[in-house]
LOLUMRO-724727 format. One record per residue (C-alpha): residue number from 1; residue in one letter; y, z, x. Coordinates in Angstrom, 3 decimals. Example, Ala and Ser with C-alpha at 12.3 -4.5 7.8 and 13.67 -1.06 7.14 Angstrom:
REM LOLUMRO-724727
     i   aa          Y          Z          X
     1    a     -4.500      7.800     12.300
     2    s     -1.060      7.140     13.670
REM end
This chain:
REM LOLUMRO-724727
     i   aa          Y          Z          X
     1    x    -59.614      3.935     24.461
     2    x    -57.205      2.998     21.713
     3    x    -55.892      5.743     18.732
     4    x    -54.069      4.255     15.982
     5    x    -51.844      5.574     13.354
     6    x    -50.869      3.058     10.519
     7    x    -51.926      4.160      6.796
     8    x    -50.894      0.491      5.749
     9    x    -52.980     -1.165      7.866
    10    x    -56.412      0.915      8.774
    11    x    -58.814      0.121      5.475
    12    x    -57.917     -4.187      7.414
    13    x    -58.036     -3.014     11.120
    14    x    -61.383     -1.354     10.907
    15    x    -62.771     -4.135      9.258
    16    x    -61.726     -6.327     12.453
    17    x    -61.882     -3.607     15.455
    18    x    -64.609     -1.483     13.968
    19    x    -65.279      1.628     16.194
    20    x    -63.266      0.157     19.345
    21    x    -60.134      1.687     18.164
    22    x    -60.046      5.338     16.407
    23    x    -57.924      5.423     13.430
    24    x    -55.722      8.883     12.824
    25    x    -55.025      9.402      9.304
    26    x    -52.022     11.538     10.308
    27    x    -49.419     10.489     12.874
    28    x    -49.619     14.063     14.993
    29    x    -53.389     13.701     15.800
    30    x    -52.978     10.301     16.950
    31    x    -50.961     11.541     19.960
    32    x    -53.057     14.867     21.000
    33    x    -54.449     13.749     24.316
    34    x    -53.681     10.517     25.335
    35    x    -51.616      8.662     27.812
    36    x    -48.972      6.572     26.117
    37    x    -47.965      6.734     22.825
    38    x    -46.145      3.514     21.549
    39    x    -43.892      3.099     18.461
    40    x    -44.136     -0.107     16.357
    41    x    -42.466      0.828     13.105
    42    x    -39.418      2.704     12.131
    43    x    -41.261      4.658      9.336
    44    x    -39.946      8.320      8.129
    45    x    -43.320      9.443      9.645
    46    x    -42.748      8.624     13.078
    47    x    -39.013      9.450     12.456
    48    x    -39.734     13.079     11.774
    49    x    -42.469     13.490     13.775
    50    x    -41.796     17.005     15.624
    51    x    -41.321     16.093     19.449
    52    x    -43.264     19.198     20.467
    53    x    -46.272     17.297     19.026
    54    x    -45.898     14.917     22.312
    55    x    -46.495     17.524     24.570
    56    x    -50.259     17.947     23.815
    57    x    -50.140     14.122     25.423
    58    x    -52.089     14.021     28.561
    59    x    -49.561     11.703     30.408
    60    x    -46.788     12.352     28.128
    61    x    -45.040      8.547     28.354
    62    x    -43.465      7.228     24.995
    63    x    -42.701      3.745     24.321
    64    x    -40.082      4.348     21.100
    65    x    -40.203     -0.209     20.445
    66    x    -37.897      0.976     17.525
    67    x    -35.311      3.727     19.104
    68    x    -36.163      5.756     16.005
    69    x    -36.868      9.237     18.194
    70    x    -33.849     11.009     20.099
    71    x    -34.498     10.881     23.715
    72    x    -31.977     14.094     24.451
    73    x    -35.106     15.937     22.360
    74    x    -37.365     15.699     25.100
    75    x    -37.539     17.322     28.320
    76    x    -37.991     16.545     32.130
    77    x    -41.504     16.365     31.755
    78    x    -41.761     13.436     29.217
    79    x    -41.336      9.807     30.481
    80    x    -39.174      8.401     27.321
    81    x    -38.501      4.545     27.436
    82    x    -36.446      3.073     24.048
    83    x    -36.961     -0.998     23.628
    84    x    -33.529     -2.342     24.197
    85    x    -31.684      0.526     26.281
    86    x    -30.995      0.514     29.851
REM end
């Protein structure tokens, strides 16, 4: 099951994917209770997204493909990976 977040691009992606993805029109519902959330874009949105929003993830992993969160943020209990860090 795919949630997606990406005001640009929904009104095209639903015309492709249809109901096999559901589309968030904020960026804070799209994370309550899944796995994984993944960054693609460096938008203020995702930028000042409140990191206690992540914790109402199920698995609480973050793929950040754009470093644009700060991984001291977020505690123990969150499995943070930035693209391009060791």
């Amino acid at each position: 099951i795919v949630s997606a977040h990406d005001p640009m691009a929904i009104e095209n992606s639903r015309k492709i994917f249809r109901n096999k993805i559901t589309f968030h029109d904020d960026a804070n519902g799209c994370v309550e209770n899944v796995d994984c959330c993944v960054i693609m874009t460096d938008w203020d949105a995702y930028k000042n997204m409140n990191e206690e929003v992540f914790y109402s993830m199920k698995q609480r992993v973050i793929i950040d493909a754009r470093r644009v969160l700060d991984a001291t943020k977020f505690k123990n209990n969150v499995r943070f990976v930035a693209m391009g860090t060791s």
